[in-house]
N, C-alpha and C positions, 0 to 999 in steps of 0.2 A: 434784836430779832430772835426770839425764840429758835430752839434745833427742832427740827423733823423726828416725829415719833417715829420707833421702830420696833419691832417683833422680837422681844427679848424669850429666852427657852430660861428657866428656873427651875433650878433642883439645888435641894437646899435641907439642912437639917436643923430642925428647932431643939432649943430645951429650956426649961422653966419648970422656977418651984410650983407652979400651978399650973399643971397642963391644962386641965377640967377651964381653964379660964381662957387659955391662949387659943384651943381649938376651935371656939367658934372664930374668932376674929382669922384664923388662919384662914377655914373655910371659905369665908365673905370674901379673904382678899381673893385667893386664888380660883375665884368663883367656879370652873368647869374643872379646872386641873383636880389633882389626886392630892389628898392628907391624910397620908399611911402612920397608925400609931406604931412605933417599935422599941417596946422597954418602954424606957422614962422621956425618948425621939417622937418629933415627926418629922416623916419623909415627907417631904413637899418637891413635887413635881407639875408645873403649870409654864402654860404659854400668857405672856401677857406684851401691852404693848405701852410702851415710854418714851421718854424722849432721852436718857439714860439709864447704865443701871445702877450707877449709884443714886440717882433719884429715887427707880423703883426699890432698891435695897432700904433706902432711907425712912420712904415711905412705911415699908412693913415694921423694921424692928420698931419704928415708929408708935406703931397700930399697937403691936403686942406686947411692949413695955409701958403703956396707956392702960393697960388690964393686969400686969405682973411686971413688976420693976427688974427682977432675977429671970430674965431671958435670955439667953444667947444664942444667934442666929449664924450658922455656917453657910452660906450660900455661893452660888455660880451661877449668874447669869451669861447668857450666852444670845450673841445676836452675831449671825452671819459666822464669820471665819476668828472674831473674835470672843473670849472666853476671861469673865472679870470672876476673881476670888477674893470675895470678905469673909471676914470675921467679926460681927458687930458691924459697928459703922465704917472699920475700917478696911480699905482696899490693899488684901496680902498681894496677890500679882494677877499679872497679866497676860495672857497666852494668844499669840494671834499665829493662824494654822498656815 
């Protein structure tokens, strides 16, 4: 049985030898949310909805290492009272409030 999607909050920072490449695919993902360029960053701020966040984490660096191999994605998903930290594909910790 599949999990129940939920409302995950993303704030996350990109970087890549080829920004010019990663920005569209970032845009697409986070379709209404914010991709703020800063320096050789982008600030990614977006609501989206999954059934986890390491799913939806998977999903993106996914997307943007498909267009530039030298990516690395710091992110924080965040649903309800719990708060997940990657690093790439992998999950640093875990914060429940």
């Amino acid at each position: 049985m599949p999990g129940r999607a939920r409302s995950f909050s993303l704030s996350a920072r990109v970087d890549s030898d080829r920004p010019e490449a990663v920005e569209a695919v970032l845009r697409s993902f986070v379709g209404k949310g914010s991709v703020e360029r800063e320096g050789h960053e982008f600030v990614v701020k977006a609501e989206m909805d999954g059934v986890s966040a390491k799913d939806l984490n998977r999903s993106l660096l996914s997307k943007l290492r498909s267009v530039e191999k030298r990516t690395r994605l710091r992110a924080e998903w965040t649903s309800g009272k719990t708060t997940e930290r990657y690093f790439d594909y992998v999950l640093k910790k875990t914060i429940s409030a």
